[in-house]
N, C-alpha and C positions, 0 to 999 in steps of 0.2 A: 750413390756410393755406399749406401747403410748395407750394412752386415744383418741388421734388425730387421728393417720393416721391410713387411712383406711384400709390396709394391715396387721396390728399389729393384734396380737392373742386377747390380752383385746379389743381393737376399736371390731371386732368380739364378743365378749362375751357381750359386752356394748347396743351390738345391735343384740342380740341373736332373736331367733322366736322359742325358746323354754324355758319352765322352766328348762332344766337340759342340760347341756353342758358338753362335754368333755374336757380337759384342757390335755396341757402340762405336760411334767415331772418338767421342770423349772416354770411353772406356775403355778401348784401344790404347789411347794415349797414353791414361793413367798406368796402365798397364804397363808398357811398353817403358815408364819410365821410372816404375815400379821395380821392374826385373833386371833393368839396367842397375840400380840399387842392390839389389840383392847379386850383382855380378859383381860389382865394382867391390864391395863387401865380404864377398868370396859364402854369403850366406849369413854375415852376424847381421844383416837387413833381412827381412825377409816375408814377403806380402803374404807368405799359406802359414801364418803365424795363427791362423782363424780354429782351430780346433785348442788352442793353450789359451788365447786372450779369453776365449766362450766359458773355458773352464773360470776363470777368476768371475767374469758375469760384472765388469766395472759397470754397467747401464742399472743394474740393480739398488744400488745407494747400499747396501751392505758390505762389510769389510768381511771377507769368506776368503781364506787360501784354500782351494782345493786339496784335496787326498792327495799323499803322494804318490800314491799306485796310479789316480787318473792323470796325473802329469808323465809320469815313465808311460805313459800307454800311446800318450798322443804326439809325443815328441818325435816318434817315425814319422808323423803324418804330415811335418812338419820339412817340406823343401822344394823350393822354387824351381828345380830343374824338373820337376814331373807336371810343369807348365810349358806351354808352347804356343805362343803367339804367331800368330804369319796373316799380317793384315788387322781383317777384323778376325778372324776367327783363330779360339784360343780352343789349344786341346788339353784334358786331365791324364796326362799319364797314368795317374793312380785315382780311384776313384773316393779314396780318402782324404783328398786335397778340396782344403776350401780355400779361400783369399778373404784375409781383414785389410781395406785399406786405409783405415783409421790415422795410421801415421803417416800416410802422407796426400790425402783429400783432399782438406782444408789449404795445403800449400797450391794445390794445382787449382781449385778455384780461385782462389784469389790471383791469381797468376792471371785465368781465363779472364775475370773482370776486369782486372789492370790492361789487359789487351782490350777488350771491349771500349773502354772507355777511351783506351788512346786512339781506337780506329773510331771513334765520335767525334775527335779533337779536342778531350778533356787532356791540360796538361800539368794539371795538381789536383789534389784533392783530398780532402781530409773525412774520416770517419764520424757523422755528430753522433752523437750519443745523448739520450737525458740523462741531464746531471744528477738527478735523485738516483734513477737506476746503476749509474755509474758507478756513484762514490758511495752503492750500498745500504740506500736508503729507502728505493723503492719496489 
């Protein structure tokens, strides 16, 4: 679900050479429950966020606000209805539309693992962590 790295299915879909791509079964989903987000939301959510978040560059470790002229530039490019999901296959309305799914990944794996593990017969479990790395020290 990286927006970055090159290998990642979305980096692939970000940098498509077609209007309509195939997706995943998990990418699918995330999708699907991405754009429900950005409906239920009326758009203040919204997954084609990926041309404004690229401009800040948060992976970089530098505090940079972008120009404001590149912010006004991208903000057209910037809306979930020139997506169109039917199945697995997702179409680009506009060919300026990328997807960050950054804000909500992290919640639907852990979600997938919680499933996982309750279809093993796991019915608790807690996170270990080393405690050096934990609390900072290592």
């Amino acid at each position: 679900f990286s927006k970055t790295l090159d290998t990642s299915e979305l980096y692939k879909i970000n940098h498509r050479t077609s209007d309509t791509v195939t997706v995943s079964d998990d990418m699918a989903a995330l999708l699907a429950k991405g754009l429900e987000y950005c409906e239920k939301s009326d758009g203040a959510f919204d997954i084609t966020i990926e041309p404004l978040s690229s401009l800040w560059n948060f992976t970089s470790g530098e505090a940079v606000i972008p120009d404001e002229a590149d912010i006004e530039a991208d903000i057209p490019k910037v809306d979930y209805h020139n997506l169109v999901l039917s199945g697995n296959t997702l179409t680009f309305l506009s060919p300026d539309t990328t997807i960050d799914l950054g804000s909500i990944a992290k919640g639907y794996i852990a979600d997938r693992v919680t499933a996982f593990l309750e279809e093993k017969g796991v019915r608790s479990a807690i996170q270990h962590r080393d405690a050096e790395t934990f609390c900072g020290q290592g």
